[in-house]
Backbone bond lengths (Angstrom), bond angles and torsions (degrees), N, CA, C in turn:
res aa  C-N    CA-C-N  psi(-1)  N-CA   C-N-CA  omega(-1)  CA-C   N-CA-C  phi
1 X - - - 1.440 - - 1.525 112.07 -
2 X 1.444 110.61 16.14 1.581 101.17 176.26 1.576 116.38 -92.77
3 X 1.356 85.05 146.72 2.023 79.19 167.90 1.240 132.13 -9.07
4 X 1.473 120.13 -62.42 1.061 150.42 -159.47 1.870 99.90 -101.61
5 X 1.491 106.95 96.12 1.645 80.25 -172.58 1.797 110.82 -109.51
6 X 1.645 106.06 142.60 1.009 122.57 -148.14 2.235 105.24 -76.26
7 X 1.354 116.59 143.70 1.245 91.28 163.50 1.753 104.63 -150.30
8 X 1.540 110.73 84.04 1.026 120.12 -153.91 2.054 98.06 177.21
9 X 1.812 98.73 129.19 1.021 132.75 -171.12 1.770 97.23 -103.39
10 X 1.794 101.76 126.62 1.649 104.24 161.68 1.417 115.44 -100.70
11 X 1.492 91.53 142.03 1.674 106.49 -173.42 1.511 76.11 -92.84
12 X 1.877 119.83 143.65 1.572 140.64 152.82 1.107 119.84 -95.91
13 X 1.045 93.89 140.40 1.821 82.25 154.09 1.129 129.49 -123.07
14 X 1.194 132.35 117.72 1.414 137.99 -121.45 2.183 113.21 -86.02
15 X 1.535 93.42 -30.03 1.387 121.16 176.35 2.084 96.58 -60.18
16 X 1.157 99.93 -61.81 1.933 107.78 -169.53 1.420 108.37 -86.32
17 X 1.805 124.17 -26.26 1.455 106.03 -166.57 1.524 107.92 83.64
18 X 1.169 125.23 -4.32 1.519 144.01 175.22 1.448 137.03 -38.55
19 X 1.254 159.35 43.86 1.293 114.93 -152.13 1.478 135.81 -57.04
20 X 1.286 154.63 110.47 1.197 157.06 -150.43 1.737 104.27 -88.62
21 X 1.491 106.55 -31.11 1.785 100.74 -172.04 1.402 105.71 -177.24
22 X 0.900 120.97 151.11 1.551 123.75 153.70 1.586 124.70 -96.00
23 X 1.442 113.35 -177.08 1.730 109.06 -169.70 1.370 90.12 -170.37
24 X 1.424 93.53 111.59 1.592 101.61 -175.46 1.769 113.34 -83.08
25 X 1.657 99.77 143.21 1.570 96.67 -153.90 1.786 80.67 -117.66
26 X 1.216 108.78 -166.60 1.804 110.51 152.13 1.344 117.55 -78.23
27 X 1.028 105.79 159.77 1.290 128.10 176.70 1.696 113.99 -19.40
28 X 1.172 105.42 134.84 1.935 100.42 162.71 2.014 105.71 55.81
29 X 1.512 111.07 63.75 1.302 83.39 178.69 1.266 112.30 -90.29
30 X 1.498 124.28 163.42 1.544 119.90 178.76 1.636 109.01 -125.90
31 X 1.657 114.01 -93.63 1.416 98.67 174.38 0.938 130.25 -73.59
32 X 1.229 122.33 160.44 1.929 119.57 -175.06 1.716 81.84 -139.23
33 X 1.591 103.48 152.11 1.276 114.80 170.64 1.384 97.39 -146.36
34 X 1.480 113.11 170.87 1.676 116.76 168.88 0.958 112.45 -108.79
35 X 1.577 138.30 -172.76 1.364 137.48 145.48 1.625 103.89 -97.86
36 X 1.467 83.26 -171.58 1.724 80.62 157.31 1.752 126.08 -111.29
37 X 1.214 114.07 16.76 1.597 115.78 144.99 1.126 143.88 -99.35
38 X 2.010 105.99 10.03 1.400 129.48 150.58 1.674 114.28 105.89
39 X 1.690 89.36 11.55 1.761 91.13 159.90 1.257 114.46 -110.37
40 X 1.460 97.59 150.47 1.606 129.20 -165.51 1.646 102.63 -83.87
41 X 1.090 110.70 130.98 1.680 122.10 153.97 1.350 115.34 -107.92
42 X 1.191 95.85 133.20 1.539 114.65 162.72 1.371 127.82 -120.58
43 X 1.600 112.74 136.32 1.219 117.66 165.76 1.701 117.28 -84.30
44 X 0.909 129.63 140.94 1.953 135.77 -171.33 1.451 103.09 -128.33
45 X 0.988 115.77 117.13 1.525 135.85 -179.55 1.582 103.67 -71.65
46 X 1.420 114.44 -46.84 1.813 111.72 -168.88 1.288 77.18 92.17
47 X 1.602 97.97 -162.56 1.735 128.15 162.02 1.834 113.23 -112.09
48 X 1.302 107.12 31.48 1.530 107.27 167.58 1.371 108.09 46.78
49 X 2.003 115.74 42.60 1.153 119.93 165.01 1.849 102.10 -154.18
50 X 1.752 92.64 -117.99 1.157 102.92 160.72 1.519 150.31 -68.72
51 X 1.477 102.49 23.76 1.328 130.02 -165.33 1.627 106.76 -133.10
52 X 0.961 160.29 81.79 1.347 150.31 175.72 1.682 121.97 -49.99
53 X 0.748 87.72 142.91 1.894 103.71 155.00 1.188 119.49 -42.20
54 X 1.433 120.60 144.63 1.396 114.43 168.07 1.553 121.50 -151.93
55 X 1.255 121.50 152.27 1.598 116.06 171.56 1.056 117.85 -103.69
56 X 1.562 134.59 115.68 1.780 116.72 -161.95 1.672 88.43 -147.24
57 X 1.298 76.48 145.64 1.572 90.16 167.63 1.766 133.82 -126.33
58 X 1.002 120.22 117.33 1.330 124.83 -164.86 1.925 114.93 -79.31
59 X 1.248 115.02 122.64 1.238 129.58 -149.29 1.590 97.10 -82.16
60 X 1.270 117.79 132.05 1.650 121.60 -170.27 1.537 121.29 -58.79
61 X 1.140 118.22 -46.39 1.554 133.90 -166.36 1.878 92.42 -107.56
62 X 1.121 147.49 -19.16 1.598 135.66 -178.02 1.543 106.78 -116.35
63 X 1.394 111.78 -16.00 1.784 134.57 -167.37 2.341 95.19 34.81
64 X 1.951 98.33 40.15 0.821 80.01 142.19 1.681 150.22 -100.02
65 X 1.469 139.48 -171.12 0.854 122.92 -118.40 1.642 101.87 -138.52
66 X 1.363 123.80 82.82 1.697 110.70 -154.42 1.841 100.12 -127.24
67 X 1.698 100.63 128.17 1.403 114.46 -177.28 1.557 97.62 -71.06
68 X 1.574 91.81 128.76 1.849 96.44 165.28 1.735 108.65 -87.49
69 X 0.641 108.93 163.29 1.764 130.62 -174.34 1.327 98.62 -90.98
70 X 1.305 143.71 27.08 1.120 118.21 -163.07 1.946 96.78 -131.38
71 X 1.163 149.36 113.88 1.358 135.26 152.06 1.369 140.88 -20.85
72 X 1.379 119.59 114.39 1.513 88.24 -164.72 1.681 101.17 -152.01
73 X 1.011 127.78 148.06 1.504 142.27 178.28 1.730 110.77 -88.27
74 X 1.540 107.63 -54.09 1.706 109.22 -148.98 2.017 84.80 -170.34
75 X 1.192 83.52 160.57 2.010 84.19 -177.31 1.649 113.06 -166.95
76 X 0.880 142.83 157.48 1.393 144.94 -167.91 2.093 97.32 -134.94
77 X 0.789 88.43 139.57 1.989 99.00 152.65 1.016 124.05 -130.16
78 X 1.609 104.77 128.56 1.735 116.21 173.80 1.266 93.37 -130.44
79 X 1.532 110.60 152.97 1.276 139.52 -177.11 1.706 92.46 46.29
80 X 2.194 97.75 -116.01 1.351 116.72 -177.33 1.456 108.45 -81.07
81 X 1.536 124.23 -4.22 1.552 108.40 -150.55 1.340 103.38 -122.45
82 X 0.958 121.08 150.74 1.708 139.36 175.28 1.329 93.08 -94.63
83 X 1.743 111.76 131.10 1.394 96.76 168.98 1.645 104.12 -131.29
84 X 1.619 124.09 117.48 1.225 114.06 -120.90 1.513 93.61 -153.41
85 X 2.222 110.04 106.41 1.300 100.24 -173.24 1.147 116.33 -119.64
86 X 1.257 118.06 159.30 1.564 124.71 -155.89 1.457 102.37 -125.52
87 X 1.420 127.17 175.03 1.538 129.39 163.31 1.861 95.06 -177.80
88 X 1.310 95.65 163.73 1.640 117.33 160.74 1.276 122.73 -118.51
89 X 1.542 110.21 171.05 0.927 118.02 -165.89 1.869 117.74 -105.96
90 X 1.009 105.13 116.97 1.909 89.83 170.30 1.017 121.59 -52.52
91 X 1.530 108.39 -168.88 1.546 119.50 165.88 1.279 134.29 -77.31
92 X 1.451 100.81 -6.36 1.980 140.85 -179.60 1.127 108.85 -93.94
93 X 1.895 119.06 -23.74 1.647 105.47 176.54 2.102 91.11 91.22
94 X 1.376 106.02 -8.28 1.440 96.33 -177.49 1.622 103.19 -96.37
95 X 1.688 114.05 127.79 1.593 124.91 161.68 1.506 122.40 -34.98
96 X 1.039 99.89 97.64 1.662 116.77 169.42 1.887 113.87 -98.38
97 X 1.498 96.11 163.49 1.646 106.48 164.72 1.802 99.24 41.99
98 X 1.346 109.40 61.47 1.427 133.94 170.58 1.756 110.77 -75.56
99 X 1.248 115.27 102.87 1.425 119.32 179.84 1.311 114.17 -136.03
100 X 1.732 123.80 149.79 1.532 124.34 155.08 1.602 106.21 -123.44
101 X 1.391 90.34 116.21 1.207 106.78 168.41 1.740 121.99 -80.93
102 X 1.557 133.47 156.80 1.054 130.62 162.38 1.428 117.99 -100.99
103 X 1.715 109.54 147.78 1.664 81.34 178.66 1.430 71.08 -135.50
104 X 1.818 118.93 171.39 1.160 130.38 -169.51 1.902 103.42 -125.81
105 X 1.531 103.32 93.96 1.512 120.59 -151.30 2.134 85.42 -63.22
106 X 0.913 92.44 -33.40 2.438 90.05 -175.34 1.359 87.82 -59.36
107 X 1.306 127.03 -68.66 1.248 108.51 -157.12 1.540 137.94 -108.56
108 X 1.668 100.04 18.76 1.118 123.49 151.35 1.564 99.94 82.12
109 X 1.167 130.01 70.23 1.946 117.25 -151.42 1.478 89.28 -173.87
110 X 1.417 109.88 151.89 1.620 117.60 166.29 1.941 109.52 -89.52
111 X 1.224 110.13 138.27 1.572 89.66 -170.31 1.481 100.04 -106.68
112 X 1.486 121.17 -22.14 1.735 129.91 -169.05 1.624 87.97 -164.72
113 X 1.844 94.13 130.96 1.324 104.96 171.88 1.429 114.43 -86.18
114 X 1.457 118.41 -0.77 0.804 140.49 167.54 1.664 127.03 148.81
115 X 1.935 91.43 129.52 1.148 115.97 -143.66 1.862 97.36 -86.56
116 X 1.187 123.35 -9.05 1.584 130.80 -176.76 1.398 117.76 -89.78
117 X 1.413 124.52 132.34 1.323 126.23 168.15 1.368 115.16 -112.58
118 X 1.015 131.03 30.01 2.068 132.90 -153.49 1.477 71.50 -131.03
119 X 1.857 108.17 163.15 1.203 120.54 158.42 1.073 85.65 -100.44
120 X 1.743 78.71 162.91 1.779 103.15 -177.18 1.778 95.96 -125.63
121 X 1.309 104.80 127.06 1.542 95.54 173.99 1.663 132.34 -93.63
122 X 0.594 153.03 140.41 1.513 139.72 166.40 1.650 91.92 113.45
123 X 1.468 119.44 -160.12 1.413 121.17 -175.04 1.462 92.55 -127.99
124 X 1.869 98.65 133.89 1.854 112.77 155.23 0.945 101.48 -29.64
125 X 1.721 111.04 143.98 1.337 110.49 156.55 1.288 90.92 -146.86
126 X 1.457 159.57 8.96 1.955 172.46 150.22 1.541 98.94 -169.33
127 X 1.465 65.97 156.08 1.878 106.62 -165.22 1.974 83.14 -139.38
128 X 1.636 105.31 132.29 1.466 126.79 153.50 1.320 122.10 -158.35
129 X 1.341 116.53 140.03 0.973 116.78 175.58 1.577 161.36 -110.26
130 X 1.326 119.85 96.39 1.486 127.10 -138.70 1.406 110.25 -39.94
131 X 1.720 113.77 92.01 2.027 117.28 176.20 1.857 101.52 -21.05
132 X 1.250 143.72 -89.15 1.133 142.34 -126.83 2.078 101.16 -81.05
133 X 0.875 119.26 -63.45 1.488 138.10 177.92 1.954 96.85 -67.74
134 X 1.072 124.90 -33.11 1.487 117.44 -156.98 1.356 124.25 37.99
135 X 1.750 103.37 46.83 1.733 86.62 179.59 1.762 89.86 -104.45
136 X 1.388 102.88 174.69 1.132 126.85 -169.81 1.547 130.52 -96.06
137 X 0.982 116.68 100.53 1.788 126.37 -163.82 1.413 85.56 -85.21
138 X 1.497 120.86 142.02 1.694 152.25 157.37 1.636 96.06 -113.54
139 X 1.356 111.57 128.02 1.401 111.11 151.88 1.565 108.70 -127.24
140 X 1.337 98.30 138.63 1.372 112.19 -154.31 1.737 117.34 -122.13
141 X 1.737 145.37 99.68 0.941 150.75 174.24 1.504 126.13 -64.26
142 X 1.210 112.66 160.09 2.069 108.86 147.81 1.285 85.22 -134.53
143 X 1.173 142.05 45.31 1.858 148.73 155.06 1.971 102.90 60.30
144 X 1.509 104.77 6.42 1.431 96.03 -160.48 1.734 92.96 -124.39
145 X 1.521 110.83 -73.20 1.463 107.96 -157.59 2.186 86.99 -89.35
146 X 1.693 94.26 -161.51 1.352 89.91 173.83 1.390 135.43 -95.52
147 X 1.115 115.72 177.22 2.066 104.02 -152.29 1.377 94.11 -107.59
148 X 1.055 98.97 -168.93 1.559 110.00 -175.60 1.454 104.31 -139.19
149 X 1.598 120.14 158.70 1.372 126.07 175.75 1.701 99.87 -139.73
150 X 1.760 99.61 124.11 1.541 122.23 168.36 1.568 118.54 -88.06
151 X 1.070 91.97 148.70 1.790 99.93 -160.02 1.702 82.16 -110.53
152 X 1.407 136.17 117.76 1.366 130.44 166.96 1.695 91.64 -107.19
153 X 1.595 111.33 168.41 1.504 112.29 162.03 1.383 109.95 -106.65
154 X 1.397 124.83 -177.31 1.278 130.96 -171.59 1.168 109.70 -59.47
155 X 1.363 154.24 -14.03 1.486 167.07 166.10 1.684 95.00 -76.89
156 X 1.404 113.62 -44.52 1.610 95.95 -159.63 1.746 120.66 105.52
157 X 1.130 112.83 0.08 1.505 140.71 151.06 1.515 98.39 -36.12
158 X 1.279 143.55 114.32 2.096 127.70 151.92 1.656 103.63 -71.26
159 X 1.258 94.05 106.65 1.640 119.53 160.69 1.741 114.67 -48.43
160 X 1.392 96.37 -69.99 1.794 95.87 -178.94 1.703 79.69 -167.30
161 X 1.810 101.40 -178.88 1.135 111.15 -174.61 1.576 99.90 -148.24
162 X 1.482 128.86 157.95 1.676 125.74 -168.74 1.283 82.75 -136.75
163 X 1.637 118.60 158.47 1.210 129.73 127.17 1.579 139.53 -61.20
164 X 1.425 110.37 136.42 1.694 94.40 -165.44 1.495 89.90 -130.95
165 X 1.451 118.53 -150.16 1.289 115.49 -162.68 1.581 96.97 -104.92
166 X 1.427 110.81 -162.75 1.351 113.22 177.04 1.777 112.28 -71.58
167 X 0.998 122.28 157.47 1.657 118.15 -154.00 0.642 128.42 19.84
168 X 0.914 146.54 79.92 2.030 152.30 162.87 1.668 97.28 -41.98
169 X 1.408 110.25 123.59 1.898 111.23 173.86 1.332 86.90 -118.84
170 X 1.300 117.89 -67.67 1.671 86.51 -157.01 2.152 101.46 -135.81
171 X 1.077 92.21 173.89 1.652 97.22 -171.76 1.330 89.99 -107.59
172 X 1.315 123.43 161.27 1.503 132.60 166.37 1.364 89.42 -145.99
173 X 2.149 97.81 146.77 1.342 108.01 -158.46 1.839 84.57 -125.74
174 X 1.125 119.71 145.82 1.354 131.19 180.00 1.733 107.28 -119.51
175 X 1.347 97.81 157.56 1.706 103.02 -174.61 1.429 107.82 -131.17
């Protein structure tokens, strides 16, 4: 949100506190996640106009730099899969066309444009995913009263759903 808006990822180095390089992403980047064969995803905001959004992922050993095809809001990785949800906006500013898609980060491919059939009300706001069961938590806002969190299973089935507080960010799973 600064003046000046940034579109570029710092490489550290973790030994000095350093920066070693940058790697220019699109516009506005926000989350970054890894896999586990050491490429980076990024989510790209644009400037919430004439600039779009983007899902890109930065390549481990070239940190080159390749747009996925896929729409995306916010995203989690487990194991091979990105699990990664998107929506629009009406003419009201209210979240429409609510989806989680899977993408399969090994082999570089969309696997389900989306794996959910339940409405979801209110707007995404985190996606995690329970390690042992792999079902799929949505936590869901209207930025005002309190949100709710959907329990999907690994298919995408809605399990049950709770009330939570105002923004739900993230779930933590205990053993």
């Amino acid at each position: 949100y600064a003046a000046v808006k940034d579109s570029t990822i710092s490489v550290i180095n973790l030994s000095t506190f350093t920066e070693e390089k940058k790697i220019t992403v699109n516009l506005n980047p926000g989350t970054i996640k890894a896999d586990s064969y050491g490429d980076i995803y990024v989510v790209s905001n644009g400037n919430y106009g004439s600039i779009p959004g983007k899902f890109q992922r930065i390549e481990a050993v070239t940190n080159k730099v390749t747009d996925i095809n896929v729409a995306v809001k916010n995203f989690e990785i487990y194991g091979d899969n990105a699990y990664i949800y998107n929506f629009t906006y009406d003419a009201n500013w209210q979240a429409t066309n609510k989806t989680i898609a899977v993408y399969d980060v090994k082999n570089e491919k969309l696997v389900n444009a989306n794996i959910i059939t339940s409405t979801i009300d209110k707007t995404p706001y985190c996606i995690d995913i329970e390690p042992t069961t792999k079902d799929i938590y949505l936590g869901v806002t209207d930025y005002v009263n309190n949100g709710k969190m959907y329990c999907f299973d690994k298919n995408g089935v809605l399990k049950f759903t709770f009330t939570t507080g105002v923004n739900p960010k993230k779930v933590v799973f205990m053993t």
